[in-house]
C-alpha atoms as an extended CHARMM CRD file, in Angstrom:
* protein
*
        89  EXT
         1         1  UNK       CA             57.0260000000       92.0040000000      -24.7570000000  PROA      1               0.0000000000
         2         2  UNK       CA             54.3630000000       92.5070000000      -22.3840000000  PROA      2               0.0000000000
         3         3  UNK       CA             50.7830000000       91.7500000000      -23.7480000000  PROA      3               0.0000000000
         4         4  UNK       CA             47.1290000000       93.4730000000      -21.8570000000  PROA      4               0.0000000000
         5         5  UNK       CA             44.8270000000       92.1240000000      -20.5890000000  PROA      5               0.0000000000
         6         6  UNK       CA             41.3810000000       91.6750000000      -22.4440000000  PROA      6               0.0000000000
         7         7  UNK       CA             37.8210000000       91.7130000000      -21.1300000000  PROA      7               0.0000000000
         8         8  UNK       CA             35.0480000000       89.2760000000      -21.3990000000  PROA      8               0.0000000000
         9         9  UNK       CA             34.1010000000       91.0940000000      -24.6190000000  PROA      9               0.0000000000
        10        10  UNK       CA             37.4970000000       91.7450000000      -25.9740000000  PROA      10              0.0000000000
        11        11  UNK       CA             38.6150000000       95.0440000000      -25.1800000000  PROA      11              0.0000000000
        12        12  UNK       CA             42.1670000000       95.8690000000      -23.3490000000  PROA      12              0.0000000000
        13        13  UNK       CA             42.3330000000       96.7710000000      -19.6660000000  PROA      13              0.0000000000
        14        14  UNK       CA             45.8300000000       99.2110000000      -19.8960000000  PROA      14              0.0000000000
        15        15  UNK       CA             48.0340000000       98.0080000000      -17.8680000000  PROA      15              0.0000000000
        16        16  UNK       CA             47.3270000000       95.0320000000      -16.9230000000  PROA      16              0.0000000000
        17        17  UNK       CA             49.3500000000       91.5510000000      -18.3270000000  PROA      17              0.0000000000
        18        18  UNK       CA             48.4030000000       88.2410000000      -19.5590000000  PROA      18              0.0000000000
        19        19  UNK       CA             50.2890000000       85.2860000000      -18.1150000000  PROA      19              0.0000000000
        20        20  UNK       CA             52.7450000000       83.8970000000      -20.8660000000  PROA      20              0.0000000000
        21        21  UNK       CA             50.5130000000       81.3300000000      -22.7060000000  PROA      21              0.0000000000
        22        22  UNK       CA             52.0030000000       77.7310000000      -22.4000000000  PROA      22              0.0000000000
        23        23  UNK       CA             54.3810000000       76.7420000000      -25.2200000000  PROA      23              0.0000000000
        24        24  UNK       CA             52.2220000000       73.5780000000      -26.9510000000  PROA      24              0.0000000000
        25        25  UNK       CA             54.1430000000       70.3990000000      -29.0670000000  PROA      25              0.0000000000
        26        26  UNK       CA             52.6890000000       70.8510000000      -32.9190000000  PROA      26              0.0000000000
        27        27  UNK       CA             55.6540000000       68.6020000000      -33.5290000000  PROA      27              0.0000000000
        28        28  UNK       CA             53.6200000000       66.1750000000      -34.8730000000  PROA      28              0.0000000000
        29        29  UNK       CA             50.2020000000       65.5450000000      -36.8550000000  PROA      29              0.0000000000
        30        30  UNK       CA             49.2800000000       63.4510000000      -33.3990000000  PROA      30              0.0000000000
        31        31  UNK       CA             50.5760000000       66.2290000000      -31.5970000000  PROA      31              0.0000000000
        32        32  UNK       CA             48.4410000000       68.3770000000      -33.8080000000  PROA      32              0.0000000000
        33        33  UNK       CA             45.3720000000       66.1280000000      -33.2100000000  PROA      33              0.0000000000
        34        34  UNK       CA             45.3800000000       66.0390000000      -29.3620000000  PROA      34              0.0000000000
        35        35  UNK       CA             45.2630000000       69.8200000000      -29.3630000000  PROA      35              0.0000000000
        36        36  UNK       CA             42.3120000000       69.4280000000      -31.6400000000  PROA      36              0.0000000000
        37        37  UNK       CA             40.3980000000       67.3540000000      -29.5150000000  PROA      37              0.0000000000
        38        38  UNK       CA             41.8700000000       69.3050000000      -26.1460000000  PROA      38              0.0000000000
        39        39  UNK       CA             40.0060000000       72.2600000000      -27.6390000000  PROA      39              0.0000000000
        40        40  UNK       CA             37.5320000000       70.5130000000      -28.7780000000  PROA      40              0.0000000000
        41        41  UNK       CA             36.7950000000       69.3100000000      -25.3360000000  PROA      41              0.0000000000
        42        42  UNK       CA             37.1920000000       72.7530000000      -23.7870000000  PROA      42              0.0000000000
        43        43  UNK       CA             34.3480000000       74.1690000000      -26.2000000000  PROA      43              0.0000000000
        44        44  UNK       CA             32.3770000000       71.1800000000      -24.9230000000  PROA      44              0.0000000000
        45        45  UNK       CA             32.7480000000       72.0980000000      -21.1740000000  PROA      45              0.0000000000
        46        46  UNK       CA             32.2430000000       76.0140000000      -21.3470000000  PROA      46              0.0000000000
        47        47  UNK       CA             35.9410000000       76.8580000000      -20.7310000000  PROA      47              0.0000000000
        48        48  UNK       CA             36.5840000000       78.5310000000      -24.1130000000  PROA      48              0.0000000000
        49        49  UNK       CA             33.3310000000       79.4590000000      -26.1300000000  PROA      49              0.0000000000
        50        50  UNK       CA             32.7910000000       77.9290000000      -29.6680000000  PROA      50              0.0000000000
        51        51  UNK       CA             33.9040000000       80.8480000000      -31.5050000000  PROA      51              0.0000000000
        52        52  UNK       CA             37.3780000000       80.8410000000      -29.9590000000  PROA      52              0.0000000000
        53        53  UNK       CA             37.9660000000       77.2960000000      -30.3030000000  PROA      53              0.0000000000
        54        54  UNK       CA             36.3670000000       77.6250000000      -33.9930000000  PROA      54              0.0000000000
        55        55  UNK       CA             39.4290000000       79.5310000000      -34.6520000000  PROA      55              0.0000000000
        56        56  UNK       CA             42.1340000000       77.6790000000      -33.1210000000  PROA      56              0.0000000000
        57        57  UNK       CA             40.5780000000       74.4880000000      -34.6380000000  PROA      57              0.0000000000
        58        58  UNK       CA             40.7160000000       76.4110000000      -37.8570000000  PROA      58              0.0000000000
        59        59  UNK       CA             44.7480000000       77.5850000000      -36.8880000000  PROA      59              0.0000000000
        60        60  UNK       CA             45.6170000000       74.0040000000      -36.0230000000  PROA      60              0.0000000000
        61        61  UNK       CA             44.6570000000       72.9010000000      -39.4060000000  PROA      61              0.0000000000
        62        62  UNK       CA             46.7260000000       74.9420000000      -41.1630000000  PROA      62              0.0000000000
        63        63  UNK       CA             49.3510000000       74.2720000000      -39.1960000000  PROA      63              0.0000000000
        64        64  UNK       CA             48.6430000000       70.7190000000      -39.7990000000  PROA      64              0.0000000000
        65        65  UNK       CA             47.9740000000       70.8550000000      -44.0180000000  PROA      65              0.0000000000
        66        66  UNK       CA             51.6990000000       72.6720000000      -43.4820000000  PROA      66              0.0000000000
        67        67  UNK       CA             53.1670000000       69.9100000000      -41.9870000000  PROA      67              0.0000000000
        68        68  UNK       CA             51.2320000000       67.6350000000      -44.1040000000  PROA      68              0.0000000000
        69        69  UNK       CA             53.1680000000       69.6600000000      -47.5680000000  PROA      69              0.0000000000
        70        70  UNK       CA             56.3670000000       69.3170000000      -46.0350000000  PROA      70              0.0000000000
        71        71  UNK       CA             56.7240000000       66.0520000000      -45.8770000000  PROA      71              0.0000000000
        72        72  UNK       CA             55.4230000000       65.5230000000      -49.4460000000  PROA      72              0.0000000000
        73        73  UNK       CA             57.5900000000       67.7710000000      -50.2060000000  PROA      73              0.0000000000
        74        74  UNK       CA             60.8290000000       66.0160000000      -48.8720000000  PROA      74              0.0000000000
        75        75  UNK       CA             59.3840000000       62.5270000000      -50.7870000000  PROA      75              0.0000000000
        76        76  UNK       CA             58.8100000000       64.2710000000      -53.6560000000  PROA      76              0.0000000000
        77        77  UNK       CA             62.2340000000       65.7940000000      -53.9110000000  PROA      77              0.0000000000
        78        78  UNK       CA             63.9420000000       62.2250000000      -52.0460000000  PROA      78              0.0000000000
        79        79  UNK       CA             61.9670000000       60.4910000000      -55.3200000000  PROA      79              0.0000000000
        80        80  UNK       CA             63.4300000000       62.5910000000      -58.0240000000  PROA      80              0.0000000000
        81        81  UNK       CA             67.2140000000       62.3040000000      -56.5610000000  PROA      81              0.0000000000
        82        82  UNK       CA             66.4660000000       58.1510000000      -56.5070000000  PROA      82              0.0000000000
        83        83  UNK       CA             64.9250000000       58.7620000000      -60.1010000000  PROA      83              0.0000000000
        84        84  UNK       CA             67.8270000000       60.9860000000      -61.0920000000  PROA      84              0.0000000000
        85        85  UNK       CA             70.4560000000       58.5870000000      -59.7100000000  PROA      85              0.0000000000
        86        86  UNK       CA             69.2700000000       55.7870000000      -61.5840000000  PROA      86              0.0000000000
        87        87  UNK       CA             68.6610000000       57.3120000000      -64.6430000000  PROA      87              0.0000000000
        88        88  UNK       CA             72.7240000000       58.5080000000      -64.2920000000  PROA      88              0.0000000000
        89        89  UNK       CA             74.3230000000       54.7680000000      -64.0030000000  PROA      89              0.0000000000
């Protein structure tokens, strides 16, 4: 799937590809957090500008309230089938 390039303000150049963007570990809520604070750092020095890194900030969040409902999720359910077995001896 090739992807085009975009200008400074956006727009497509036809044509022309974007490198593949790296593949990053969200594994993790640490994992999560160090990409936070690598974008965070990469507002600070002018490589991405704030509105960019707003948004991936924003992304990484979500991805991280995800992870965050998952694993309730599996103590929730491992707490009922303890309740459940309990309740059956």
């Amino acid at each position: 799937m090739a992807r085009t390039k975009k200008t400074a303000e956006g727009g497509a150049l036809s044509g022309e590809l974007l490198p593949p963007t790296p593949r990053i570990n969200l594994a993790n809520p640490e994992c999560i957090r160090q990409e936070m604070a690598r974008v965070y750092r990469e507002a600070r020095g002018k490589v991405i500008n704030t509105a960019e890194a707003s948004r991936l900030v924003f992304m990484l969040s979500q991805i991280a309230k995800a992870y965050e409902l998952s694993i309730i999720e599996k103590r929730l359910t491992d707490l009922e089938a303890t309740t459940e077995k309990r309740k059956s001896r």
